[in-house]
MDTraj code that builds the backbone (N, CA, C; nanometers):
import mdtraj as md
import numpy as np

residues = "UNK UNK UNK UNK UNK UNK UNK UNK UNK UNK UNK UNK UNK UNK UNK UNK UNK UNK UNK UNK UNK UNK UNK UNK UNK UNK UNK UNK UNK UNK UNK UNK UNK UNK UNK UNK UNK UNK UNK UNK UNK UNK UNK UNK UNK UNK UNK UNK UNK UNK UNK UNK".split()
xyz = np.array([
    [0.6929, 0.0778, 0.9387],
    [0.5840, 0.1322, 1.0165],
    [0.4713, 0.1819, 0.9248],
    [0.4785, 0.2278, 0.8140],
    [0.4005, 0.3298, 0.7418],
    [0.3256, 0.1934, 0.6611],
    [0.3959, 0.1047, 0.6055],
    [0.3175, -0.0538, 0.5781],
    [0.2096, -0.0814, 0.6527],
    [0.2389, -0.1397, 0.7687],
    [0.1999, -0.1293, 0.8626],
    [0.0533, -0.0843, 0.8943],
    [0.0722, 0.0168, 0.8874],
    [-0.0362, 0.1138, 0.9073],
    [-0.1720, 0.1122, 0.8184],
    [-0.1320, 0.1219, 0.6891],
    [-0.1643, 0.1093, 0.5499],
    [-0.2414, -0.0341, 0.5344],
    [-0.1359, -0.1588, 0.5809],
    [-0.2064, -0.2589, 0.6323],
    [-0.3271, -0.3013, 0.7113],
    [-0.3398, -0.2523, 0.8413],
    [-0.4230, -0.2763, 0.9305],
    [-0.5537, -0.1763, 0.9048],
    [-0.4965, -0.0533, 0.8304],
    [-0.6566, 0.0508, 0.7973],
    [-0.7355, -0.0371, 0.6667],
    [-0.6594, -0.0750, 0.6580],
    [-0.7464, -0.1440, 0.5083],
    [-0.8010, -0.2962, 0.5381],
    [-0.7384, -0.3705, 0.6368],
    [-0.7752, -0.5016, 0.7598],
    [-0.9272, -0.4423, 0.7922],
    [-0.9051, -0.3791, 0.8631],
    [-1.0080, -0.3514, 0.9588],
    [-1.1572, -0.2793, 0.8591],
    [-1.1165, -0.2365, 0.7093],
    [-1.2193, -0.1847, 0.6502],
    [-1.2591, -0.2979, 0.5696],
    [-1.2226, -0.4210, 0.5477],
    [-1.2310, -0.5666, 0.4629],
    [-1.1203, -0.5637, 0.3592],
    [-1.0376, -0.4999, 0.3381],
    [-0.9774, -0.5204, 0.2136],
    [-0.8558, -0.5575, 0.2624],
    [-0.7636, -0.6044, 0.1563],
    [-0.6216, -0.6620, 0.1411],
    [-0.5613, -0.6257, 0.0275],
    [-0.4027, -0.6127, 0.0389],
    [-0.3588, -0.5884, -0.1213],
    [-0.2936, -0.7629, -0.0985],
    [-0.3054, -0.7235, -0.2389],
    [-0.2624, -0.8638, -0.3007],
    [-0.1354, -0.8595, -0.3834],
    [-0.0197, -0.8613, -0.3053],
    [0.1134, -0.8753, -0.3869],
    [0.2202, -0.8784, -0.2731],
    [0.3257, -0.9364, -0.3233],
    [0.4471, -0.9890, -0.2173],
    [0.4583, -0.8178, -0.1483],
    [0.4787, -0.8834, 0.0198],
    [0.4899, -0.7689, 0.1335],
    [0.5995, -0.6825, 0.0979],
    [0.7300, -0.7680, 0.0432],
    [0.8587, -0.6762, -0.0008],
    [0.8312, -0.5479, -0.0924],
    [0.7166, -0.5886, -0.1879],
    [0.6855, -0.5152, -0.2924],
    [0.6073, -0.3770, -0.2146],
    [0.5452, -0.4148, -0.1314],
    [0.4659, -0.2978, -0.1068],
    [0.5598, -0.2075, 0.0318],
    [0.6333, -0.2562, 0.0991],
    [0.7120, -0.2225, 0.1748],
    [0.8265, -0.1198, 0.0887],
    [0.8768, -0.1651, -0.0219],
    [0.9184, -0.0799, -0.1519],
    [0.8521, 0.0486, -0.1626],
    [0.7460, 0.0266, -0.2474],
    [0.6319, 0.1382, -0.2394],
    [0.6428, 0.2161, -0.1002],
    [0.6087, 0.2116, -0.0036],
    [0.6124, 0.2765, 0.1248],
    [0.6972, 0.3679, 0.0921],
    [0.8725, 0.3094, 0.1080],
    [0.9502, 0.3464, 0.1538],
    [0.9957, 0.4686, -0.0138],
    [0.9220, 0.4110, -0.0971],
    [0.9855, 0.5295, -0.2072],
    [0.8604, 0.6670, -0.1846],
    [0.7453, 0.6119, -0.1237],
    [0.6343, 0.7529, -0.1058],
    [0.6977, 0.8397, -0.0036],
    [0.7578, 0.7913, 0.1158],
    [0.8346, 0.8643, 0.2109],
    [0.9495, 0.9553, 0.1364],
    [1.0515, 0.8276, 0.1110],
    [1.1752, 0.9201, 0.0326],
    [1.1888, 1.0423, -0.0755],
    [1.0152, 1.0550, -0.0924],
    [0.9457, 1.1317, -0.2017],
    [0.9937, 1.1155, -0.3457],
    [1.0270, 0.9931, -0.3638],
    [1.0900, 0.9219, -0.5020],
    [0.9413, 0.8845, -0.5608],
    [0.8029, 0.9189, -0.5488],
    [0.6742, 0.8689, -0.5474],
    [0.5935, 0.9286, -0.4882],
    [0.4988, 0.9642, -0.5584],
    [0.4012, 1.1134, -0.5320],
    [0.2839, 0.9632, -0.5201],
    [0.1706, 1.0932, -0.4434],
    [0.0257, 1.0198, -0.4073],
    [-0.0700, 0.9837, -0.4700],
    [-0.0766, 1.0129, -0.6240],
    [-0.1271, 0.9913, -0.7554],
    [-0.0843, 0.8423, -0.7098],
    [0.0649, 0.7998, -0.8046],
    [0.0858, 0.7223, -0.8037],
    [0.1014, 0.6186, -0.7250],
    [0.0949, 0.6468, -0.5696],
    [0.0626, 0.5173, -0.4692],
    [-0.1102, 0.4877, -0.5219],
    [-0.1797, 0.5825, -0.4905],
    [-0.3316, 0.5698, -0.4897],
    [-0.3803, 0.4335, -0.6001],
    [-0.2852, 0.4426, -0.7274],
    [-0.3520, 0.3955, -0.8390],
    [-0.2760, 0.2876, -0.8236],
    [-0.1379, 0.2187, -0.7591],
    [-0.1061, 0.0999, -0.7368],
    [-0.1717, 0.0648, -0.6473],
    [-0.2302, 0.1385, -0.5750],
    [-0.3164, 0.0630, -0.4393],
    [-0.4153, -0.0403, -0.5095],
    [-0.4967, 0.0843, -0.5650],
    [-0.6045, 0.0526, -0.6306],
    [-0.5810, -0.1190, -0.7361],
    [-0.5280, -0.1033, -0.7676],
    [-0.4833, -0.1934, -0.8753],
    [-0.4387, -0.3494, -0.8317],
    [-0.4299, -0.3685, -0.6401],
    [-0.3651, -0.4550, -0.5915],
    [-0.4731, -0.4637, -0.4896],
    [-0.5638, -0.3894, -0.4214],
    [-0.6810, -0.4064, -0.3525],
    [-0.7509, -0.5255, -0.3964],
    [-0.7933, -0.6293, -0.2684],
    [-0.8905, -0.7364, -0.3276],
    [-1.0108, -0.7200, -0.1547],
    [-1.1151, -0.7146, -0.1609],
    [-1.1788, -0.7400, -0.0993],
    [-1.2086, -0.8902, -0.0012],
    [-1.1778, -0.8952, 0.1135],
    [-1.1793, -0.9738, 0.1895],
    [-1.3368, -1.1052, 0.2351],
])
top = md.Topology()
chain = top.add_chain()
for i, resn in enumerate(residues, 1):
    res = top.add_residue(resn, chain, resSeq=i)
    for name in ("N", "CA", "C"):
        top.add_atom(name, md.element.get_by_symbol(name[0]), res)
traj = md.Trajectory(xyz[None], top)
């Protein structure tokens, strides 16, 4: 769900990440489990963002 989400706000603003869905579904699920602070999502975001 939290993919998801993350997905379609960034759809709807032009952008896309660019890397296998498993991978970022990973990410999600370790920012929830708090195994992964918001620093570090922000700057993989960043790093996988491609403009549409």
């Amino acid at each position: 769900m939290g993919h998801a989400a993350v997905e379609i706000f960034l759809v709807f603003n032009g952008w896309e990440i660019e890397t296998f869905i498993e991978k970022q579904e990973q990410v999600i699920l370790r920012i929830a489990s708090g195994e992964s602070g918001r620093q570090k999502f922000k700057t993989r975001l960043r790093d996988h963002l491609v403009e549409k």
